[in-house]
Structure formats: structure tokens, C-alpha cells
C-alpha positions as CSV (number, residue, x, y, z in Angstrom):
1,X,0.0,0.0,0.0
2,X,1.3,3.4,-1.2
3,X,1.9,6.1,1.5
4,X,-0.5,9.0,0.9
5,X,1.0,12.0,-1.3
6,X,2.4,15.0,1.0
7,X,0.9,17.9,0.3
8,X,2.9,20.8,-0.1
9,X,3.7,23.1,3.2
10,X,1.8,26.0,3.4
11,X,3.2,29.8,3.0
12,X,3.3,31.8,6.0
13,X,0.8,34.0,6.3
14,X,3.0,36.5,6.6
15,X,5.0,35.7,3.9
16,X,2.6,36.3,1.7
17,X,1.4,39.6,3.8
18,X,4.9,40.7,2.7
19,X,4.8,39.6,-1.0
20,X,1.4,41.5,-1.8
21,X,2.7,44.7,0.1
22,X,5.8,44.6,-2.2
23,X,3.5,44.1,-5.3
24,X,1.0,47.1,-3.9
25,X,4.1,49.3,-4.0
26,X,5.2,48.4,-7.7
27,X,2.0,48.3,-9.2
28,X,0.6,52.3,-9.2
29,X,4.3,53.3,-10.6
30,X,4.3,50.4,-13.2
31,X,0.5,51.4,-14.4
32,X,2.0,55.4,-14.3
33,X,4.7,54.4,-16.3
34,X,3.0,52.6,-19.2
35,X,0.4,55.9,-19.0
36,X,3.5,58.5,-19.5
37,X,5.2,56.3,-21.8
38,X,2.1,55.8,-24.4
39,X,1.5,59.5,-24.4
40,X,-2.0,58.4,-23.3
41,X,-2.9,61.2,-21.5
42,X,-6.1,61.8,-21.1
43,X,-9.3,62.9,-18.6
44,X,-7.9,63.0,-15.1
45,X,-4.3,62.0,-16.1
46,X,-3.7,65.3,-18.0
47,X,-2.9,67.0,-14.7
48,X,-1.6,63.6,-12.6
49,X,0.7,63.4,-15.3
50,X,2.6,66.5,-14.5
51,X,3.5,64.9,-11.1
52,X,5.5,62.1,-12.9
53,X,8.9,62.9,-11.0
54,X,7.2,62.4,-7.7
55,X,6.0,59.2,-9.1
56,X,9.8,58.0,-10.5
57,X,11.2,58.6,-6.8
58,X,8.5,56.7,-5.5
59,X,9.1,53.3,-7.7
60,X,12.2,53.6,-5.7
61,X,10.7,51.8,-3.0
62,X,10.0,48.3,-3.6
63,X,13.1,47.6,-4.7
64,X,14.8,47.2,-1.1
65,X,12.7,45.3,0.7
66,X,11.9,43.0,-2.7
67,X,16.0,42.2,-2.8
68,X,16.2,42.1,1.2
69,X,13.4,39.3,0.8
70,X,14.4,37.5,-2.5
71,X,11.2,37.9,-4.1
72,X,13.1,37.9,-7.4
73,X,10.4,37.9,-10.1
74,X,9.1,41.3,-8.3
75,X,12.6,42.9,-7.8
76,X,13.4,42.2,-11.2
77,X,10.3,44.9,-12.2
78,X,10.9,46.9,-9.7
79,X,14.2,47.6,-11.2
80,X,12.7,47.8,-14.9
81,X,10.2,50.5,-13.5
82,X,13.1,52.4,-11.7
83,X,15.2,52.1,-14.9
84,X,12.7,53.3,-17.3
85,X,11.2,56.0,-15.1
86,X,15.0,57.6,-15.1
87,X,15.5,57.1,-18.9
88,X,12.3,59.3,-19.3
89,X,13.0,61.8,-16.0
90,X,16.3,61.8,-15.7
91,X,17.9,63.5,-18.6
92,X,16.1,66.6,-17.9
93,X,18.5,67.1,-14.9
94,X,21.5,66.1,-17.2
95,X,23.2,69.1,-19.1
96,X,23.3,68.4,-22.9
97,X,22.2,69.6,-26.2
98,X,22.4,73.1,-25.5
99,X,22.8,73.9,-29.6
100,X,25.1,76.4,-30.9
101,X,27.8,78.2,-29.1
102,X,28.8,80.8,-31.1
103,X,26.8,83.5,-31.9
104,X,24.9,86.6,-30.4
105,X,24.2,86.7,-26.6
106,X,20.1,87.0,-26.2
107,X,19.1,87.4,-23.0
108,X,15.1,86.5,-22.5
109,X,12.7,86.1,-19.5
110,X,8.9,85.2,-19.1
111,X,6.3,85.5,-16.1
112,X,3.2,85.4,-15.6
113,X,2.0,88.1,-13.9
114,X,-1.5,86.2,-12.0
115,X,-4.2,88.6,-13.1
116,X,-1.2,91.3,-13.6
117,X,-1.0,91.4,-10.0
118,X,3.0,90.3,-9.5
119,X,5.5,93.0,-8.5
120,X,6.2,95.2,-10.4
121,X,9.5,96.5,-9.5
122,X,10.7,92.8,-9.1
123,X,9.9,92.0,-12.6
124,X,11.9,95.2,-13.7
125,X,14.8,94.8,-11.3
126,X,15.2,91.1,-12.9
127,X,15.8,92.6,-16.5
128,X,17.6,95.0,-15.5
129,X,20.4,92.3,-13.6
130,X,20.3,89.9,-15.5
131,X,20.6,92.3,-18.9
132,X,17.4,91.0,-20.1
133,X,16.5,92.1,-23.7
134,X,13.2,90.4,-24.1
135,X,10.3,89.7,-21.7
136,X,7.6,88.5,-22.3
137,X,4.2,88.3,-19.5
138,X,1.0,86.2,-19.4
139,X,-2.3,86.9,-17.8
140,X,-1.2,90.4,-18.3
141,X,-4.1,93.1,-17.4
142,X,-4.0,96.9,-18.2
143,X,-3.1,97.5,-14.4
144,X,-0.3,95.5,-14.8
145,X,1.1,97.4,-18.1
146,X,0.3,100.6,-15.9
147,X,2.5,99.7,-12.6
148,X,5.3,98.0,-15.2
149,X,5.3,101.1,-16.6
150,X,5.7,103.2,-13.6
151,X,8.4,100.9,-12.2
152,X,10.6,101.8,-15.4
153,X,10.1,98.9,-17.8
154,X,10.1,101.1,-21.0
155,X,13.0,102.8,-20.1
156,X,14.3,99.8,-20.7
157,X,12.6,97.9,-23.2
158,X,11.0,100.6,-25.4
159,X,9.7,98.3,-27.9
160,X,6.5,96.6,-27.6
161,X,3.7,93.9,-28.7
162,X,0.8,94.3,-26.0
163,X,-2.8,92.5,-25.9
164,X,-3.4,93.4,-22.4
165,X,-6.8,92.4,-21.1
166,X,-9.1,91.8,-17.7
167,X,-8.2,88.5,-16.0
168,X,-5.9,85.7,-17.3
169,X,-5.9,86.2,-20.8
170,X,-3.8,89.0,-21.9
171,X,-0.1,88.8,-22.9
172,X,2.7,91.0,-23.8
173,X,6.3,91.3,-25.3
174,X,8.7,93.9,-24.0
175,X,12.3,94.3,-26.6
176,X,15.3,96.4,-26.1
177,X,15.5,96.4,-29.7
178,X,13.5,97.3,-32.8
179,X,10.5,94.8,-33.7
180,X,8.3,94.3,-36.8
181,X,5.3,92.4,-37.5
182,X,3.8,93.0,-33.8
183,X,0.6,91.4,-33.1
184,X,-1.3,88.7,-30.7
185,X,-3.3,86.0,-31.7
186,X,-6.1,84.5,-29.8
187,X,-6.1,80.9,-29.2
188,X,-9.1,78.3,-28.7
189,X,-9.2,78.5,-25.2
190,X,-9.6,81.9,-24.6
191,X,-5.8,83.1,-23.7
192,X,-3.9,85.5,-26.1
193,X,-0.1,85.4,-27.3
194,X,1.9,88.8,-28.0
195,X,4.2,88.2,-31.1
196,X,6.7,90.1,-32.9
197,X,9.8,89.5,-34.6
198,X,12.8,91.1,-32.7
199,X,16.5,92.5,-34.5
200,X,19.0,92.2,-32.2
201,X,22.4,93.9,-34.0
202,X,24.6,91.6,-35.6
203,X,21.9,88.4,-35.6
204,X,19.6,87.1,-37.4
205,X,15.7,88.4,-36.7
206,X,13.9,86.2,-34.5
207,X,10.0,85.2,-33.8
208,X,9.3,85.7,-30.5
209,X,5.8,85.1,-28.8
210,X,4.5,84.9,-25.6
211,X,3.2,81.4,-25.1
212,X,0.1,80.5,-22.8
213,X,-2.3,77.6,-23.8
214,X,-5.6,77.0,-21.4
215,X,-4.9,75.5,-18.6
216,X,-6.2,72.1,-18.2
217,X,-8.0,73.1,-15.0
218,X,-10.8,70.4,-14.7
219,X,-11.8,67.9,-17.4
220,X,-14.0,70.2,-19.4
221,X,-11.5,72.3,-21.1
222,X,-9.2,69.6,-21.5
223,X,-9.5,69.3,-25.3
224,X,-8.7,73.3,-25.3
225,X,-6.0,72.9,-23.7
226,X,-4.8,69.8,-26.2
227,X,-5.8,72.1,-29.2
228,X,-4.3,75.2,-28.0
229,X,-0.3,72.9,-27.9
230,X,-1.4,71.8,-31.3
231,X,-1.8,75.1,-32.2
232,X,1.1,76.4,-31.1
233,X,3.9,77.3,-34.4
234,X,6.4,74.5,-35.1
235,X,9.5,75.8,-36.8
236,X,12.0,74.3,-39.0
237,X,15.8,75.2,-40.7
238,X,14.0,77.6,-43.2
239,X,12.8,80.8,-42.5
240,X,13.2,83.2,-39.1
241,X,14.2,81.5,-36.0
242,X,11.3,81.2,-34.0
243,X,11.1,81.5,-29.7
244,X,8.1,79.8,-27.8
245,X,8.3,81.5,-24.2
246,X,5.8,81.3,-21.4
247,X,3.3,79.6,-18.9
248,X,2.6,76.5,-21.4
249,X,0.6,75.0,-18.3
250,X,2.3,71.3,-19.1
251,X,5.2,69.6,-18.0
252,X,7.7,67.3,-20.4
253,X,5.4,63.9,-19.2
254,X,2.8,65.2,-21.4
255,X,2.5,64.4,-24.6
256,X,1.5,67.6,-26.4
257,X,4.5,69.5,-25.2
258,X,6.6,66.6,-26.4
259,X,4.9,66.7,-29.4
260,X,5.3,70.5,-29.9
261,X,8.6,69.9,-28.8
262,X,9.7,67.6,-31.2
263,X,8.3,70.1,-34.3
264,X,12.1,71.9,-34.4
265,X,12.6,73.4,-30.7
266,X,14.7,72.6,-28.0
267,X,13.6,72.8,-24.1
268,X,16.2,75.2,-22.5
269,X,15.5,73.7,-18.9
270,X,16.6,70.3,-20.3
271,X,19.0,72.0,-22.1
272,X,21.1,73.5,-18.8
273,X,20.0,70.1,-16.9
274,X,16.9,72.5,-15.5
275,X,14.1,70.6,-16.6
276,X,12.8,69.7,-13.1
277,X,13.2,72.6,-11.9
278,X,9.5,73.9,-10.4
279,X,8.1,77.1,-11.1
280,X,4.4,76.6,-9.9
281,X,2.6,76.7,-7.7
282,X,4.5,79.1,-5.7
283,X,1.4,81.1,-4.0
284,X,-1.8,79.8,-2.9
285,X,-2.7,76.1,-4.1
286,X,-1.4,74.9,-0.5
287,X,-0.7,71.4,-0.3
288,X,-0.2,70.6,-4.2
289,X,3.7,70.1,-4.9
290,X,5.3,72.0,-7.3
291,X,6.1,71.2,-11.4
292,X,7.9,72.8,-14.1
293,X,4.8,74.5,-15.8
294,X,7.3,77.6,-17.5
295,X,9.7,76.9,-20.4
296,X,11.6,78.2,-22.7
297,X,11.3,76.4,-25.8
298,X,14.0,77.7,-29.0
299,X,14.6,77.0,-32.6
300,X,17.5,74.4,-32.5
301,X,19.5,76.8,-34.5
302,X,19.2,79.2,-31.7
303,X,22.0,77.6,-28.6
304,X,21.1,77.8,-24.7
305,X,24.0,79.2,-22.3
306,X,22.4,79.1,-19.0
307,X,18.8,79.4,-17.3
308,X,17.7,80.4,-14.1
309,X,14.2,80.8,-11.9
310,X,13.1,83.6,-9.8
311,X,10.9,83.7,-7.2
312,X,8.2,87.2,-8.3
313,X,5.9,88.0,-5.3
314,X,2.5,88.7,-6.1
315,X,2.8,85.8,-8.6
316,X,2.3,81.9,-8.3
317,X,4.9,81.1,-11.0
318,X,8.1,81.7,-11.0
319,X,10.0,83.9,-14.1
320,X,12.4,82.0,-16.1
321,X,15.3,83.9,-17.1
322,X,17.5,82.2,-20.4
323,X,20.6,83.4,-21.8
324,X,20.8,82.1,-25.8
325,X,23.0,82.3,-28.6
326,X,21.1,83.8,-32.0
327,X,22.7,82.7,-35.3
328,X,25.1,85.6,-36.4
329,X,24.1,87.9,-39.2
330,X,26.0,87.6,-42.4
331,X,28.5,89.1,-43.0
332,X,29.2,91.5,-46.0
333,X,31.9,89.8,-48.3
334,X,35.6,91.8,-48.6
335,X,36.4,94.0,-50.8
């Protein structure tokens, strides 16, 4: 007579406690992941998207304790989801592709002013340190061209591009140098963008607007806020060098700024290894953490040097200041 078959011994119920803790810690940053990396954002992940940083430090986590407990099959994606969250985050903070080096120094700087409220004098003290040549504002209001005015903007930047309105809408472009072409252009969701095409001496003209799509603010004006990036002017090696500046309310995880991105600019935060570097919210909005909501985008035959953030009371975003290189004008052949 056969001895009865053994059955296997049972896991320990805290054994497997352990292994479906580890598994609850990989699975929200795995599902994040595939969302960011299929570009598939859309309802309510438009604006958990922006928060994808946070999300990469947190797929950290499981790793320890699934190596510390040989749970290899869940260590093994633990690691995949750590790797692939820093081949998509982590070059932003990496220095690289800056574009030309030679060429003409062009100082620029944007900020939105909240409802033209921010400070005035700040704003103007800014340009004047850091020997900005071009600024341009969002949700600029007709109060807020009044006080910039006051604190001595024009003085130094006399030439101008102004759609100034009530609330968050209006925009503007201040240059230290002559500008043709000045204008705005209304987008889908409400917001206007200041253009105009700036000579700096001894470069090349540029295209400069003021860049501020709808904010994606709840799930009704999503799709505006979609259309507005597609909207937005690619640019290419032919014609005038084009600069996209402003509150583009959208971080590098989404899609349409990749996308608009990928249509001839560079990002000059990534550029200088500054792409996670916050600017909003920086007033009010308690409790929700801060993303990289400003940029600088530039034609990539226009080089970054450097870029730097600024802290402008009165404001929930903070101006981003960007030192570029413009392609050189020609110059006239020797006699």
C-alpha cells in the first residue's frame, strides 16, 4: 500500500502579507509608467501626469525590501520600473544639447504676472540684472502694463507687442531692440499670445511670442487645452528663428508638449539640466507640490548658455530667465 502523497507546506501567512505589500508598491508606478510612456494622456491623467517625478522617486521603494526578501520575479520589475522612469525623467537634470555656441548673446525672460497682479518692480529689477532684452508676460491686465510702466520697464525695453486684457488672458512682449510684425493671436481656449519679430544687432531676426495655452483646470476644457499645444507654431531650418516663451501649463510627461517639442525646438531647462526645476505653484494652491509649468522652448538653431528661476511675489509662477545664442548675421563679403 502506497503512502498517501504530502501535500505541499503551506506559506506563511506573513510571507505572503509581505509579498502583496511589495506588489502594492510596484503596481501604481508600473501602471503610471505605461500611462506616460504611451503618451496616453487623457481625462484626469492630463494633470496627474505633470506629477510624474514624484511618481519615479517613489518606484524607488519596492526595490529594497523585494531584494532584502528575495522575491526575485518582483525585484526584477521593480528595477525595470526604476530604470525606465529615469531614462524618461532623468535626462532633464543632465546638461546636454544646448545647440550652438557661437553666436549673439540673447538674454530673455517670461512671467506670468497672475491677473497682472505680481511685483512690479521685481519684474523690472530682474531685467535689469540679469541684462534681459526680451520679456515676455502672461495673464497680463492693463493695471499691470500701468504699474510695469511706472516701475521703469520702457526705459528699458521701449519696444512693444501688448494684448493686455481683464483677467488671465492677456499677454505681452517687451524688446530692447527694434520689432516688426507686432501682433497677438487669440487661441481656442480663450488666452492671447503677443508676437513680434525682434533684430537684435549683428543676428539674425527672431520670432518671439508669448506662449500661454488654457490650462487644463478640470476635465472640461481639456481638449482646449490639447488644441491650444497643437496650435502652437512649429518651426523648422528655413525661414526666421522662431522663440516659444511662457506659462505653457504642461510639464515634459505630457505628450502635447513633447509633441510641440519635437516640431524643431529645444527645451532650454533640459538643455542646462533645469528641466525639473518647479516654477508653480509658488502662491496659494497649498498642499499641491510643485512642477515645471514655464519653459523656454528655442529654434534648434538658436543655442542655450544658461537658465535660471526667480521667485516674483504677487505671482504663483516663477520667471524664467535664459541666456541664448542667436545665429550671427552675415556678414558683408571683402572687398
Amino acid at each position: 500500500m502506497s503512502a498517501p502523497a504530502r501535500k505541499p507546506p503551506a506559506r506563511p501567512r506573513g510571507r505572503v502579507a509581505v509579498t502583496v505589500l511589495i506588489w502594492v508598491l510596484i503596481a501604481p508606478a508600473l501602471l503610471w509608467l505605461t500611462v506616460r510612456a504611451t503618451g496616453w494622456d487623457r481625462g484626469p491623467l492630463v494633470q496627474l501626469l505633470a506629477y510624474t517625478p514624484y511618481v519615479a522617486a517613489w518606484s524607488v521603494l519596492p526595490v529594497v525590501p523585494a531584494l532584502a526578501t528575495r522575491r526575485w520575479t518582483a525585484a526584477a520589475v521593480a528595477l525595470a520600473v526604476v530604470l525606465l522612469f529615469a531614462l524618461l525623467v532623468a535626462p532633464r537634470a543632465i546638461p546636454g544639447g544646448r545647440g550652438p555656441a557661437t553666436g549673439v548673446r540673447l538674454t530673455v525672460m517670461t512671467s506670468n504676472m497672475l491677473f497682472g497682479g505680481a511685483d512690479p518692480e521685481q519684474i523690472v529689477g530682474l531685467v535689469r540684472e540679469h541684462d534681459v532684452a526680451v520679456l515676455a508676460v502672461q495673464e497680463f491686465t492693463t493695471d499691470g502694463k500701468q504699474a510695469l510702466a511706472k516701475a521703469g520697464l520702457e526705459d528699458l525695453l521701449p519696444y512693444q507687442s501688448l494684448a493686455d486684457e481683464p483677467g488671465a488672458s492677456g499677454s505681452g512682449l517687451y524688446s530692447r531692440y527694434p520689432i516688426a510684425g507686432a501682433g497677438h493671436r487669440r487661441m481656442g481656449g480663450g488666452f492671447r499670445q503677443a508676437y513680434a519679430t525682434v533684430q537684435p544687432p549683428h543676428a539674425e531676426p527672431v520670432l518671439v511670442e508669448s506662449a500661454h495655452p488654457r490650462a487644463p483646470s478640470d476635465l472640461g476644457v481639456n481638449r482646449l487645452w490639447r488644441d491650444d499645444l497643437a496650435a502652437e507654431p512649429g518651426t523648422g531650418p528655413d525661414g526666421v528663428p522662431r522663440i516659444l516663451l511662457g506659462d505653457f501649463n504642461a510639464t515634459l510627461d505630457h505628450a502635447p508638449l513633447r509633441r510641440l517639442i519635437a516640431r524643431g525646438y529645444r527645451d532650454a531647462g533640459a538643455a542646462t539640466g533645469q528641466g525639473l526645476t518647479p516654477t508653480w505653484p509658488y502662491l496659494e494652491h497649498r498642499g499641491i507640490p510643485w512642477v515645471t509649468l514655464d519653459h523656454v522652448l528655442v529654434d534648434k538653431r538658436i543655442g542655450v548658455r544658461e537658465m535660471s528661476v526667480h521667485r516674483i511675489a504677487g505671482s504663483d509662477h516663477r520667471a524664467v530667465i535664459a541666456a541664448l545664442t542667436l545665429p550671427a548675421a552675415d556678414q558683408p563679403a571683402a572687398d
